[in-house]
C-alpha positions in Angstrom: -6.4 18.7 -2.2 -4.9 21.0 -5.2 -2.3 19.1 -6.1 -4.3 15.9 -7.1 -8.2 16.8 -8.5 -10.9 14.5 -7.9 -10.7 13.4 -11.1 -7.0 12.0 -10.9 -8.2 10.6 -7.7 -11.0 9.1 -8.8 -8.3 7.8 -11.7 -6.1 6.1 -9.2 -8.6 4.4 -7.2 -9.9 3.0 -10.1 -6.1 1.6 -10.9 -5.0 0.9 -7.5 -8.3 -1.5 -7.5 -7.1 -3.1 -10.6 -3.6 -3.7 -8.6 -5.5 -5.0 -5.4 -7.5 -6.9 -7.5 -4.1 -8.9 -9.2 -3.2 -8.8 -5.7 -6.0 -10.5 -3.9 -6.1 -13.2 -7.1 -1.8 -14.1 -6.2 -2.4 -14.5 -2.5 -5.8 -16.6 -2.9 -3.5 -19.2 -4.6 -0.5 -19.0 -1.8 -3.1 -19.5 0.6 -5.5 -21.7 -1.5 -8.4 -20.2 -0.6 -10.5 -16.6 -1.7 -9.0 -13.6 -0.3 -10.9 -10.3 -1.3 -9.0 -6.4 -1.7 -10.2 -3.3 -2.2 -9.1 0.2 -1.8 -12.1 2.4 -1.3 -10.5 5.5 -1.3 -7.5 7.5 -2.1 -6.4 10.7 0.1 -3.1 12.9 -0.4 -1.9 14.4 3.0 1.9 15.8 4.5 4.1 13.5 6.0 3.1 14.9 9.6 -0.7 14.1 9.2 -0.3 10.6 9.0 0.4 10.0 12.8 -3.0 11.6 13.3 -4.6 9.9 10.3 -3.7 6.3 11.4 -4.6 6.7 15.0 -8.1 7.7 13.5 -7.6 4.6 12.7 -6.9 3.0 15.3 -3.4 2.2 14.7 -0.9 1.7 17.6 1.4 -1.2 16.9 2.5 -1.0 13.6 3.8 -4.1 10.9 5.3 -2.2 7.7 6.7 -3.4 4.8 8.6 -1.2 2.3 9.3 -1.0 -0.8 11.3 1.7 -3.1 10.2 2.1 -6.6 12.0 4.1 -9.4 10.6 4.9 -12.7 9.3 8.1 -14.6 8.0 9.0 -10.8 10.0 7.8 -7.6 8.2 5.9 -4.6 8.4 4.4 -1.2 5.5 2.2 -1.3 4.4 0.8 2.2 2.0 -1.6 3.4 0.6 -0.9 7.1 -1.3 -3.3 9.0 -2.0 -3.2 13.0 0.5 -5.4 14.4 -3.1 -7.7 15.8 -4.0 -7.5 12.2 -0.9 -8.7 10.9 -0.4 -11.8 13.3 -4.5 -12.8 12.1 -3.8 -12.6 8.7 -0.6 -14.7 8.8 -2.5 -16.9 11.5 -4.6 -17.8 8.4 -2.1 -18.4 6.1 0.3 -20.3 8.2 -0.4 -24.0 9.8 -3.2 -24.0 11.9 -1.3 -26.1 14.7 1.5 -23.5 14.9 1.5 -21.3 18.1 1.0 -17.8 18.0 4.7 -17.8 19.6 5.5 -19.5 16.3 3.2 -17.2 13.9 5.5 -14.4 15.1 8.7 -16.1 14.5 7.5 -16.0 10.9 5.9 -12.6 10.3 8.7 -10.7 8.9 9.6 -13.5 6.5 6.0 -14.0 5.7 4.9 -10.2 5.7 7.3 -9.7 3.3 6.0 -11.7 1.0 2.1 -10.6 1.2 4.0 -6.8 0.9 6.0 -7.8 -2.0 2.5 -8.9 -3.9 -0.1 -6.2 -2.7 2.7 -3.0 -3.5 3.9 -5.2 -7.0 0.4 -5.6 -8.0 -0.6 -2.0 -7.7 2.6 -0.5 -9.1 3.1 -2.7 -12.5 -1.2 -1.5 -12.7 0.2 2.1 -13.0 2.9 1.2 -15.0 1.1 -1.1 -17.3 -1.9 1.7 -17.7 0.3 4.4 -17.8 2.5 2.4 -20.4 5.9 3.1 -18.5 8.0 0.9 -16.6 8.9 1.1 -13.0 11.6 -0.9 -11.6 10.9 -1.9 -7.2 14.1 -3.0 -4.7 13.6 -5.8 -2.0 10.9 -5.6 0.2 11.9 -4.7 3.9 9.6 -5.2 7.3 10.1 -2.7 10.1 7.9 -2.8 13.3 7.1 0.8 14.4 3.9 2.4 16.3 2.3 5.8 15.6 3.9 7.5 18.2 7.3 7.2 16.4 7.5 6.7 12.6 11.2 7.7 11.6 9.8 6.3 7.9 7.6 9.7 7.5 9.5 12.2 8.9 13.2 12.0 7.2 13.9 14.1 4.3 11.8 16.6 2.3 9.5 18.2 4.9 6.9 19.1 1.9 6.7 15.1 0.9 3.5 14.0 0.3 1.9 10.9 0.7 -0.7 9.2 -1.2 -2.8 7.7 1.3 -5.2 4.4 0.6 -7.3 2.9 3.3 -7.5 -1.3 2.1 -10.1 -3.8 3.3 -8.5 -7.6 3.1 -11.2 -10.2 3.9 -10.3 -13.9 4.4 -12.6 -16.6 5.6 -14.6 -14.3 6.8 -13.0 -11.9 8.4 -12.5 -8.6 7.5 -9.0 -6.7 8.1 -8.0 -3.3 7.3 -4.9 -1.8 6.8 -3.5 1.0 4.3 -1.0 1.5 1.6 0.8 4.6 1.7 3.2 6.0 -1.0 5.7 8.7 -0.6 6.5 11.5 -3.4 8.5 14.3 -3.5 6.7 17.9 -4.8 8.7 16.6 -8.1 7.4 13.3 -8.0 3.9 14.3 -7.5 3.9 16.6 -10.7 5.4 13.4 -12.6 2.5 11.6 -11.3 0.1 13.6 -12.3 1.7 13.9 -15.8 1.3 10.6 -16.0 -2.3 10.5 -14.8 -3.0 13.5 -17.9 -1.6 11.6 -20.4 -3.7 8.1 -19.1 -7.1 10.7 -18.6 -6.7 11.9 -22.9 -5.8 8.4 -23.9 -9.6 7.5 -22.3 -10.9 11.3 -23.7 -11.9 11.9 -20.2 -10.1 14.6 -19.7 
């Protein structure tokens, strides 16, 4: 892609790896025991590729969490898991005896919460590398499926999104999911600002 080189995104999967990293440490305590994050790769498609992208994935059923992020750059930061991925992570957080009737009563509430740590974690590692501050709203869970996702296709038709695929594994069981962050064509050229100044603090660039 143009508008990002590899070297800026090589840069920000180094930094969204730090963030996972914070974030797999926070929910190994909620859930007292090891949880390991990564984010192997970072990608920067339009808003009407990721439909295609996810059901590469084999995404159908869809638990989001949101997040909107203001700063030097502006953000909607999401976190997508498979609805069947979402119900085993939270099956392994919450009480064994509960029912999986009852593990879906809590999955907003609790979904929520592991959004609110995993977007945090990676956007105060920007902030905190980039030296800026960026200031996130509430988190908010919607249920969607890839055949309709409202979220990607209001507002500025040239939006891009910068696209992570994430690997969560907990007691031995590996579930993927991806973190996706919308940015304006103005947004994107703060970004990489940012990512020029970070790149000739290190005299990499």
């Amino acid at each position: 892609m143009s508008e990002l080189s590899e070297l800026h995104r090589d840069a920000l999967g180094e930094l969204f790896n730090l963030g996972v990293g914070r974030a797999a440490h926070s929910l190994s305590q909620m859930v007292r025991d090891e949880i390991e994050l990564s984010a192997p790769f970072v990608d920067l498609i339009q808003a009407h590729e990721v439909s295609a992208t996810l059901i590469g994935s084999e995404f159908r059923e869809l638990s989001m969490v949101t997040i909107d992020f203001e700063g030097p750059f502006v953000s909607k930061a999401i976190l997508l898991f498979p609805e069947r991925n979402a119900l085993a992570i939270l099956s392994n957080m919450l009480d064994p005896e509960l029912t999986p009737e009852e593990v879906s009563e809590f999955e907003q509430e609790a979904m929520c919460e592991i959004g609110n740590v995993i977007l945090n974690a990676c956007m105060s590692a920007l902030a905190d590398e980039f030296g800026i501050e960026l200031h996130g709203g509430l988190p908010e869970h919607y249920f969607s499926d890839t055949d309709s996702l409202p979220i990607f296709a209001d507002g500025d038709p040239e939006q891009l999104l910068l696209l992570l695929q994430i690997q969560l594994t907990m007691r031995q069981q590996l579930i993927q999911g991806h973190l996706v962050f919308l940015l304006g064509v103005g947004s994107l050229l703060d970004l990489r600002n940012c990512l020029d100044a970070y790149l000739d603090r290190l005299g990499i660039r």
